[in-house]
N, C-alpha and C positions, 0 to 999 in steps of 0.2 A: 800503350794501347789506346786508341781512340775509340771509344762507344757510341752509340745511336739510340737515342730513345726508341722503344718500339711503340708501347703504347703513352700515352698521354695521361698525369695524374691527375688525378681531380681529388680533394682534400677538401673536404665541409665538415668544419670542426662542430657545428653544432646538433650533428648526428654521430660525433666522433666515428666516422666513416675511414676507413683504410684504403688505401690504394697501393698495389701493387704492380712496380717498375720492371718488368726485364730488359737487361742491357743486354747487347751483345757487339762483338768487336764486327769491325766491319768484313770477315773474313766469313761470317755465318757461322761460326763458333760460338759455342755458348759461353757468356759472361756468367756477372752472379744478376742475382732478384734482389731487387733491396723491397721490404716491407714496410712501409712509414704509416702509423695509426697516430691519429689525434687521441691526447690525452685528457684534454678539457673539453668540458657539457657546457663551452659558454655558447652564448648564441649567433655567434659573429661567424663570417667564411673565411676562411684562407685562400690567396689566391690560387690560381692554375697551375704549375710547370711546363713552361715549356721549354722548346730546344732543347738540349743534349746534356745528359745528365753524365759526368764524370768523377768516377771512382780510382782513377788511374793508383791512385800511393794505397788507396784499398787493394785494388787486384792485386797488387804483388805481393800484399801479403796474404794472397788466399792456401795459398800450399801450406803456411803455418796454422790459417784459421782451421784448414781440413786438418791438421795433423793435432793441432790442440785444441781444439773446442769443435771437433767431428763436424766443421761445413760452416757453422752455423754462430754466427756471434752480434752479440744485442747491447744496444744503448740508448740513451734517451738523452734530445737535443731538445735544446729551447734555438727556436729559428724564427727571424723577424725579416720581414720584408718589406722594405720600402715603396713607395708608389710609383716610382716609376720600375719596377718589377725586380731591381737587384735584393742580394740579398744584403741585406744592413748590420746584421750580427747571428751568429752561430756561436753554441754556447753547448759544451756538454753536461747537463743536468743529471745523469748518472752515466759513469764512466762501464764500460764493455769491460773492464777489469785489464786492456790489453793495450796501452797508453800509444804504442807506435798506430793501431788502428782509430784509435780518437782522434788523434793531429789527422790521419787520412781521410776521416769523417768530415772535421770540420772545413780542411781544406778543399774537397771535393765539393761540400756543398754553400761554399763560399761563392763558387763559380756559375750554382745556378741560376737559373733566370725564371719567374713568375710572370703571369699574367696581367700588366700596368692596371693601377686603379687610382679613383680618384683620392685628392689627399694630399694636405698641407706640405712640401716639401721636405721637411723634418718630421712629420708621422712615417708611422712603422706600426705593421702589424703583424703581433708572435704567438707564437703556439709552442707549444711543449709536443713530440712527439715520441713515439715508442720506436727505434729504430732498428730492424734484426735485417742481416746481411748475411745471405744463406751463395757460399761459394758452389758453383758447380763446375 
């Protein structure tokens, strides 16, 4: 299944500010919502997301998220992004308890793409987030 960002996140870690994604396949079917809140008061931004946010090895297992954890299942990444807006490392800082959907976590958001910022080639910049992935 191929997804489409609908709305655009915007992530300012030093409001610990949350944003919320829904995906949906291109068919007009509802995807899931992923939730991503910053968990650090430091004073620094995270950049933007943009393009197309893909959860594909998540979706498939949303029939087991609904059937064992009712919809709804949570974990917390540590996510760094380099300057030219890849991501540089994804790292799960506490695990969803459900290890096939960690690997689908981190692989999905392997893929995504941020907003370029200025920034020594080798800088990276990371944040810890709250992550809950609400199947519908």
């Amino acid at each position: 299944m191929i997804l489409r960002l609908i709305s655009v996140l915007t992530i300012a870690s030093a409001c610990a500010k949350s944003g919320t994604v829904a995906i949906h396949d291109g068919r007009g079917r509802g995807g899931a919502t992923i939730d991503l809140t910053a968990t650090s008061s430091s004073s620094r931004s995270f950049p933007v997301l943009v393009g197309q946010a893909r959860l594909a090895a998540a979706d498939r297992l949303s029939h087991r998220i609904r059937a064992e954890r009712g919809g709804i299942i949570d974990a917390n990444v540590r996510l760094c992004v380099a300057p030219d807006g890849r991501v540089a490392e994804v790292a799960i800082a506490r695990s969803s308890g459900m290890p096939e959907f960690d690997r689908a976590l981190v692989s999905g958001a392997e893929g995504w793409t941020y907003q370029p910022f200025p920034g020594a080639s080798d800088a990276k910049v990371c944040e810890h987030f709250a992550i809950s992935y609400i199947a519908n």
